[in-house]
C-alpha positions in Angstrom: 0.0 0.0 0.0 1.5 3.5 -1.1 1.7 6.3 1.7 0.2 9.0 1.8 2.2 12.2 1.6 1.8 14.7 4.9 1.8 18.3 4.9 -0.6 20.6 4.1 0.6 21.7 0.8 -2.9 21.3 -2.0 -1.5 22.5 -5.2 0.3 25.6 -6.4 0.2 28.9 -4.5 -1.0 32.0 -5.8 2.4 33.2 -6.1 3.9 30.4 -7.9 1.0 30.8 -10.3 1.8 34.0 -11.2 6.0 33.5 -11.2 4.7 30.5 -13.3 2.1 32.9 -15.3 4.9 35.6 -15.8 7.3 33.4 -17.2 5.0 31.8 -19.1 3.9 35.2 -20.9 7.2 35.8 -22.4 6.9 32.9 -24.9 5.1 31.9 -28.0 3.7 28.4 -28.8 4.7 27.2 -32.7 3.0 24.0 -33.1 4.7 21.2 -35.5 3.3 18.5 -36.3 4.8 15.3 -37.3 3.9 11.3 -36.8 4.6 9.9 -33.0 7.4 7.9 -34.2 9.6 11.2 -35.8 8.3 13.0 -32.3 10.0 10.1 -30.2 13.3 10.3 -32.4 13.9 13.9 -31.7 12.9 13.6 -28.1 15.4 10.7 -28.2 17.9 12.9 -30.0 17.5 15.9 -28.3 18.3 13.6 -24.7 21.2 12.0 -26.3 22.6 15.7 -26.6 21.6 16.3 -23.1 19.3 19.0 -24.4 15.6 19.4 -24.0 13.5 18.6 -27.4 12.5 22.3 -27.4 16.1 23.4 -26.8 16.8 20.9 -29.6 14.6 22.5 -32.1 15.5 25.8 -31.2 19.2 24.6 -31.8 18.3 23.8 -34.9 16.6 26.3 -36.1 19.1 28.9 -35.8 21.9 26.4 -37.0 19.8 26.4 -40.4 18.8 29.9 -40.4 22.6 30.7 -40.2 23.6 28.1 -42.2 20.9 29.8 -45.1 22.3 33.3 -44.5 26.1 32.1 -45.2 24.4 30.4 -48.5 22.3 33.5 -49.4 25.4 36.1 -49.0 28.0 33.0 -51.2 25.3 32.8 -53.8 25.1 36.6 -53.8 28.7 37.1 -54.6 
């Protein structure tokens, strides 16, 4: 039989909501979809680089936004 934790704690305080709710604020959601199996390779990638999945993308995203920049400016020339 599991025990029961003591204390009197019953959820989130008003504070910590709004911490939580001010943090929260500074960020947009993009949504991407993709099938569950792609979703559980870059969730196992992003942990294999000790990263977060949304670090991960976000890693990603400016490596190839750079990456497109250095392209644009050599095609350019």
């Amino acid at each position: 039989m599991s025990e029961e934790k003591k204390g009197t704690h019953k959820g989130l305080t008003e504070a910590r909501k709004r911490a939580n709710k001010k943090y929260n604020d500074k960020f947009v959601e993009v949504k991407v979809r993709m099938i569950p199996e792609r979703r559980t390779i870059v969730q196992e990638h992003a942990a294999s680089m000790n990263e977060s999945t949304t670090a991960f993308i976000n890693r990603a995203i400016d490596e190839t936004m750079a990456r497109d920049q250095k392209n644009k400016k050599s095609d350019s020339i």
